[in-house]
C-alpha positions in Angstrom: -56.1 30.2 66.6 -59.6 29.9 64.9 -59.8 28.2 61.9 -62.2 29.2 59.0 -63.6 26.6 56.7 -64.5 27.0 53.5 -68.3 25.3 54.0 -70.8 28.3 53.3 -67.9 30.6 52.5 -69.9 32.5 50.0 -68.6 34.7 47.2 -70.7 38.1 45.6 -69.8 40.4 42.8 -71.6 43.7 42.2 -73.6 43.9 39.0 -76.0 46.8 39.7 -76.5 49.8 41.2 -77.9 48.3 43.9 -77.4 44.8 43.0 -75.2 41.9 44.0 -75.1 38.2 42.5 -73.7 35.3 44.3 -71.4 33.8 42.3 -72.4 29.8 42.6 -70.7 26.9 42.2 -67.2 27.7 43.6 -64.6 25.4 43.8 -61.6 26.9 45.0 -61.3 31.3 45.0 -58.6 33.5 45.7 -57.9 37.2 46.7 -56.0 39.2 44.3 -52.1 39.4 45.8 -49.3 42.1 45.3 -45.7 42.7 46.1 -44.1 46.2 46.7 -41.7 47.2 43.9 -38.4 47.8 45.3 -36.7 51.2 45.2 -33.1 51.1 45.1 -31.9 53.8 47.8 -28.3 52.9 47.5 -25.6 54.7 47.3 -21.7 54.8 46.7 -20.9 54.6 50.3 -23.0 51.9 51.4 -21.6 48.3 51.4 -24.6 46.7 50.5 -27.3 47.6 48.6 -30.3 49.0 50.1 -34.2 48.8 49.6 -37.2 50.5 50.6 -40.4 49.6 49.8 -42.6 51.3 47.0 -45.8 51.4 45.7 -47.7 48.0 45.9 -48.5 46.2 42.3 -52.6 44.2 42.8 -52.0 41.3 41.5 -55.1 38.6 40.4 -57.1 35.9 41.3 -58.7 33.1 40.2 -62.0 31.6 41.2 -62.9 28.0 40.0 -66.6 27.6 39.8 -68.6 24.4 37.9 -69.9 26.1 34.8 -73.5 27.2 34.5 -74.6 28.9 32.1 -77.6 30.8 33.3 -76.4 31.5 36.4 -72.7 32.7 35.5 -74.7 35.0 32.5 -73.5 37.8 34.6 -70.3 36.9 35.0 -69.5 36.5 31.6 -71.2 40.2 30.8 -68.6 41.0 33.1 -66.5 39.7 31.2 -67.2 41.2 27.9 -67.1 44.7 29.2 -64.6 44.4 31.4 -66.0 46.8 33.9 -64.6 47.4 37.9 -66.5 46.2 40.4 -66.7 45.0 43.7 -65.7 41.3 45.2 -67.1 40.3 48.6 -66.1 36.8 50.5 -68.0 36.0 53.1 -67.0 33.7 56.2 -69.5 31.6 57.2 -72.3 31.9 59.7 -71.6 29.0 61.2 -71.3 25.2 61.0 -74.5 24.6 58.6 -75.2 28.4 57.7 -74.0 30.8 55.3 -73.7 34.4 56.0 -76.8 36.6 55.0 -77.0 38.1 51.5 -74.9 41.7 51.5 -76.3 45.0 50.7 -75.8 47.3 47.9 -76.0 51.1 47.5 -74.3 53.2 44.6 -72.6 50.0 43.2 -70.9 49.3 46.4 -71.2 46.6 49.0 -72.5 47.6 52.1 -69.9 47.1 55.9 -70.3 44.0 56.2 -69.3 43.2 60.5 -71.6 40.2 61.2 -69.1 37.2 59.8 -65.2 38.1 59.0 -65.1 39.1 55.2 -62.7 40.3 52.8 -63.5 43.1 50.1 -61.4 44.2 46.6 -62.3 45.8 43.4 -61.0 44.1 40.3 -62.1 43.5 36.7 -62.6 40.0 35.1 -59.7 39.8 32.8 -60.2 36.1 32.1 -63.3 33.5 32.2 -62.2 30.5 30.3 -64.4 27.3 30.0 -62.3 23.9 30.5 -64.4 20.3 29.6 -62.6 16.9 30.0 -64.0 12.8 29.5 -66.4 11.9 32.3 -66.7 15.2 34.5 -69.0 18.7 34.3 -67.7 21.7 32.5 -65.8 24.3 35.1 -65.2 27.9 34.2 -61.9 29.7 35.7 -62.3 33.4 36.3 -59.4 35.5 36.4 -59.9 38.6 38.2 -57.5 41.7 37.9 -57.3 43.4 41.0 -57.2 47.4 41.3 -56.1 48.4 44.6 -56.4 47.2 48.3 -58.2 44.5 49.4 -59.6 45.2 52.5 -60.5 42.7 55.1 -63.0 42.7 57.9 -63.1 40.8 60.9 -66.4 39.7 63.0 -67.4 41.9 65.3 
């Protein structure tokens, strides 16, 4: 089983037409998670209760990223409008290499088939700023997922 580190993993957010921004000085990142609701299909006869699956609640995320202001200006507009977009985490290249910059066209990341990648739409729900004695200021984006995530391995 291959194991992919997180060296060069890199992270991009839509914010243009046909515009993406690397979101810099990540930390730790998640993908938005979800559980299926539970419909009850039981019934008076049955013996035990009985579930099927229903639709599937997106759940959030959080990415941890050492605050900067100039660079995370996007973010935070992001924020403030609380607009959908897209999410793209890139595997990387290799050993020393990070994978190349995506595409955009009509506000959507290109397929993506050179370095295994996952993909989501989501909103930024949160981006709180956190300072403590002797360390930099890190920012903590919660993002709100809205439907599938969709993941892509290397072809």
């Amino acid at each position: 089983m291959a194991s992919t580190k997180t060296k060069h993993t890199t992270i991009y957010v839509v914010t243009g037409a046909t515009e993406a921004t690397k979101i810099v000085g990540v930390r730790q990142a998640g993908v938005p998670d979800g559980q299926a609701s539970q419909i009850d299909v039981s019934s008076w006869d049955d013996d035990f209760d009985k579930f099927t699956s229903g639709r599937k609640s997106t759940g959030s995320a959080t990415i941890e990223v050492i605050h900067d202001t100039a660079a995370h200006e996007k973010l935070e507009a992001l924020y403030q409008s609380g607009e959908e977009t897209e999410f793209l985490i890139l595997a990387p290249a290799s050993e020393s290499a990070a994978a190349t910059a995506p595409t955009v066209a009509a506000s959507a990341f290109a397929a993506v088939t050179s370095v295994d990648n996952v993909k989501f739409r989501g909103y930024v729900a949160n981006y709180a700023v956190s300072m403590a004695d002797n360390d930099v200021w890190r920012s903590t984006l919660t993002v709100q997922g809205t439907g599938p995530r969709v993941f892509t391995a290397k072809a």
